[in-house]
C-alpha positions in Angstrom: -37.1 15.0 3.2 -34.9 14.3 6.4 -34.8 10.8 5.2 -33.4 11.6 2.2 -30.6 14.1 3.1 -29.8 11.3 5.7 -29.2 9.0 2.9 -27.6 11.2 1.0 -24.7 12.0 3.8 -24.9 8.7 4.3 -23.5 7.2 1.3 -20.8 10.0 0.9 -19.5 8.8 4.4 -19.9 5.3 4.3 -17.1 3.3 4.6 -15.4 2.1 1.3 -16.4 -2.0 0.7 -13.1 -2.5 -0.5 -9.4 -1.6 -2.0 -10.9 -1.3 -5.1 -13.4 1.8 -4.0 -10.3 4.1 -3.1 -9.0 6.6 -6.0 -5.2 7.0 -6.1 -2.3 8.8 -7.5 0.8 7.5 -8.9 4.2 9.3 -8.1 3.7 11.0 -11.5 0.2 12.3 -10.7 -1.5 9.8 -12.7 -4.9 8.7 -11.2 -5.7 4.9 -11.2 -7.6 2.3 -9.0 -6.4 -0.6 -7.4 -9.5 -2.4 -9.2 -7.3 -2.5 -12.0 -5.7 -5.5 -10.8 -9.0 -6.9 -10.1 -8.0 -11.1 -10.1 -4.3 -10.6 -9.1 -3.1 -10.4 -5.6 -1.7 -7.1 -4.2 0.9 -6.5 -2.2 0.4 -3.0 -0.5 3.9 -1.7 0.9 4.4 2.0 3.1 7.8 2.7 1.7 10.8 5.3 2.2 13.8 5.9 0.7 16.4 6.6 3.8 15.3 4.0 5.8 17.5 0.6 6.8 14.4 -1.4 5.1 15.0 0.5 2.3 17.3 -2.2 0.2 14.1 -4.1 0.7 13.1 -2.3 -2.9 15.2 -4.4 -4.6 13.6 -7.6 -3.6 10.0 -5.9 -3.8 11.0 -5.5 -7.3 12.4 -9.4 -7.8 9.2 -10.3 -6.1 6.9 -8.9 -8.8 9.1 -10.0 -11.5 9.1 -13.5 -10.1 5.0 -13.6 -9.9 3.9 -11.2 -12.3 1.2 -13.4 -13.5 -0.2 -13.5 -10.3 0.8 -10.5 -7.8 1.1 -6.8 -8.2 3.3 -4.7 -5.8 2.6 -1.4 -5.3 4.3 0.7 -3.4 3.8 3.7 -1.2 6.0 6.7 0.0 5.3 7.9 3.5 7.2 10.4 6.0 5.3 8.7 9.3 8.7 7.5 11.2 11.9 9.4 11.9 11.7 11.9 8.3 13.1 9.0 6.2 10.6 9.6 3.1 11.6 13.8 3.2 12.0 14.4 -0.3 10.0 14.8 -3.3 8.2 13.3 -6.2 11.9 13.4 -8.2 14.0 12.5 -4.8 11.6 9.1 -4.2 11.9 8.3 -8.5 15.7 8.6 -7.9 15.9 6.4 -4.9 13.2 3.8 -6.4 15.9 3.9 -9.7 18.7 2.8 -7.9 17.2 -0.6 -6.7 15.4 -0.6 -10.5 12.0 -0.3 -9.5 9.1 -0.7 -12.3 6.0 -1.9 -10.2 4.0 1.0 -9.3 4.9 3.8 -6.6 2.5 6.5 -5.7 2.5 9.7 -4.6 3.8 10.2 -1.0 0.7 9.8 1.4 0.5 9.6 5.3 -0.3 6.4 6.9 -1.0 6.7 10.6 -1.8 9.7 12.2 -4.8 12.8 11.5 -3.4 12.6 8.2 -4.0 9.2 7.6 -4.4 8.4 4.1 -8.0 6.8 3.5 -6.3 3.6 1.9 -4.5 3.0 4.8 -7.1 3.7 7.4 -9.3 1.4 5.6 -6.4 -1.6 6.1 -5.1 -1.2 9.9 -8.5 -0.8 10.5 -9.6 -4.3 8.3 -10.5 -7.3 10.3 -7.3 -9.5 9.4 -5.9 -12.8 10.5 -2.8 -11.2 11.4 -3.4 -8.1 13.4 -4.8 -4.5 13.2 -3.7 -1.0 14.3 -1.5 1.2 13.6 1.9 0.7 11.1 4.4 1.0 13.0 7.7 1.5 10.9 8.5 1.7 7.1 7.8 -1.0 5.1 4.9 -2.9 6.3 3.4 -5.1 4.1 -0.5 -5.9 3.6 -1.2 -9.0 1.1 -4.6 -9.0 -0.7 -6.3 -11.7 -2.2 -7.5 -11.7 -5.9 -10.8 -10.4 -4.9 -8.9 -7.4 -2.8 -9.9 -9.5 0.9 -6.6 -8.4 3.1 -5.3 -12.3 3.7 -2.3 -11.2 5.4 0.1 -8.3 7.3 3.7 -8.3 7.4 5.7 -6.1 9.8 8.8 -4.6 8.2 11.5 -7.1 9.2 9.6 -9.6 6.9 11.7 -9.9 3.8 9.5 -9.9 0.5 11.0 -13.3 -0.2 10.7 -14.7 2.5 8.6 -17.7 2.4 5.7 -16.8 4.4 4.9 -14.3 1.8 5.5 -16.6 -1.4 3.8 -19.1 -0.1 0.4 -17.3 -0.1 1.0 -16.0 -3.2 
């Protein structure tokens, strides 16, 4: 009977086997899975609105247009570094409006700290080729690979055009 109940907690705490295990919400409250772009790549971004990355929507948004056949972006809001994500649901939808932003946005989540969101966690904590640990500004960007394998991390200077992004796309 211990044996069970240990097996039990067990698979309730296991660690997720990938992006495609973790349940989200989009900005509007909509639940969806990243497994729904199962054989795409994915290009995770911690975003805010009043931030000096923040003009890095627009390109974001030319990014996905550019490679829609092959990439998803999906962006999320987070208030981790210097209160520049304060606002809500409606404040983010205005800001993401302004640099025309249709690829999807979720609802605001934390991404270092107690609070951490699950998702994010899950990728600082990743073995990567890049590096791991904590985000440390807004607009960090994590590239995943059709299957969901993180290929690549970006730190926030890294433009979303910028070559050493396209080129693994």
């Amino acid at each position: 009977m211990k044996f069970l109940a240990f097996l039990f907690a067990f698979m309730f705490l296991a660690a997720p086997a990938s992006v495609y295990d973790f349940k989200l919400k989009t900005i509007d409250g909509d639940n969806f899975s990243l497994a729904k772009y199962k054989g795409k790549k994915i290009l995770i971004v911690n975003t805010a609105s009043k931030c000096g990355y923040t003009p890095q929507y627009t390109d974001l948004q030319k990014l996905s247009e550019l490679y829609k056949d092959k990439l998803v972006v999906v962006g999320f809001p987070a208030n981790n570094f210097a209160n520049q994500e304060p606002g809500t649901a409606a404040d983010i939808k205005a800001c993401t409006a302004k640099h025309n932003v249709t690829f999807t946005i979720t609802e605001k989540v934390s991404v270092k700290g107690d609070d951490i969101s699950p998702l994010f966690k899950y990728l600082t904590e990743t073995e990567n080729p890049d590096f791991t640990g904590e985000i440390k500004w807004n607009f960090e960007k994590f590239l995943l690979d059709e299957n969901g394998k993180l290929i690549h991390r970006y730190r926030s200077a890294t433009k979303p055009l910028d070559p050493v992004i396209t080129s693994k796309i």
